[in-house]
C-alpha positions in Angstrom: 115.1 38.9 -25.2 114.7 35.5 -27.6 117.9 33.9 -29.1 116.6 35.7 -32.3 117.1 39.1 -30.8 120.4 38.5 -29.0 122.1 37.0 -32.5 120.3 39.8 -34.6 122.1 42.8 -32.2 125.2 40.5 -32.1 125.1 41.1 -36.0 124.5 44.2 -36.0 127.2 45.0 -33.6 129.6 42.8 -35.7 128.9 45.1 -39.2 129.5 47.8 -37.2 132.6 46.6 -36.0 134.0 45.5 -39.3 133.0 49.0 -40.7 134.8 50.9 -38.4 137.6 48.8 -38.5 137.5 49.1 -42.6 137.2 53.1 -42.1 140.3 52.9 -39.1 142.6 51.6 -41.7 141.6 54.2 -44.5 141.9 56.9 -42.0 145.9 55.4 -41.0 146.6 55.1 -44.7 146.2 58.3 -45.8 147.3 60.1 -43.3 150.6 58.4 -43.6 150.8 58.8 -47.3 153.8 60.7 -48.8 153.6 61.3 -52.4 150.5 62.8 -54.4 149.0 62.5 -58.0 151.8 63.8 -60.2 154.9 63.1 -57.9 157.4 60.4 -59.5 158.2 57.6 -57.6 161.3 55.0 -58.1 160.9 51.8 -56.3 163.3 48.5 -57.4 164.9 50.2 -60.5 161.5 51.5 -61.7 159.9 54.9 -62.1 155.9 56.1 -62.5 154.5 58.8 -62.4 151.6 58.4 -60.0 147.7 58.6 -61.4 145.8 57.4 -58.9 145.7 57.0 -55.3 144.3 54.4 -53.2 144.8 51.8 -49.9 144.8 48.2 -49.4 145.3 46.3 -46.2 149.2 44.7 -46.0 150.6 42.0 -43.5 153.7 43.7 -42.0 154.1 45.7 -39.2 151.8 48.8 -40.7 148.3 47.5 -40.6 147.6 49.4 -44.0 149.3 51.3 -47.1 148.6 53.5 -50.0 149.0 52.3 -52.8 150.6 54.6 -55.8 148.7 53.5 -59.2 150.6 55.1 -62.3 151.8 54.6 -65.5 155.3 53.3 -65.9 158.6 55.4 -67.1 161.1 54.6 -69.1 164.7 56.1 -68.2 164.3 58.7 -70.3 161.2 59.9 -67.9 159.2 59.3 -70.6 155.9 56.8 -70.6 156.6 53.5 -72.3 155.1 52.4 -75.6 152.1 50.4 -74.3 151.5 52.8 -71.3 151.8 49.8 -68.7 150.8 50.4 -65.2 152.8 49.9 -62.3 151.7 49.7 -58.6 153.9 50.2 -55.5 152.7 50.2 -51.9 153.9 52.6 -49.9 155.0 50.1 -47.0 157.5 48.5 -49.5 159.3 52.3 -50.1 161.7 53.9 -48.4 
């Protein structure tokens, strides 16, 4: 085996690694998530209703979160005028 070889497979190990680490945090995410397209959430005095569903990495204890896209509520449970989008991470609910 050349030097070539070895830092070629090293690479290829490394992608690998990465990927499965990428797919690992997915996989915790979702399986921890708690709310669904449609639910309404209220975080810090403010209320969506949730429209889209996706994850991000965080830096707390959790090593990944959902995060609840959707379009912002007024208190009447109504959207507001410009139809603003709000984003809460589901490590920061209770």
């Amino acid at each position: 085996m050349t030097v070539e070889e070895y830092k070629e497979k090293l690479k290829g190990i490394q992608v690998r690694y990465e990927s499965d680490k990428k797919d690992l945090a997915m996989d915790f995410a979702f399986k921890n998530q708690k709310y669904n397209i449609g639910d309404k959430i209220t975080h810090a005095d403010k209320t969506i209703i949730v429209q889209k569903v996706k994850w991000s990495y965080v830096y707390s204890e959790a090593p990944s979160s959902v995060v609840y896209v959707g379009v912002w509520l007024k208190k009447d449970g109504t959207p507001n005028k410009k139809n603003d989008q709000l984003s809460f991470f589901q490590s920061n609910l209770k």
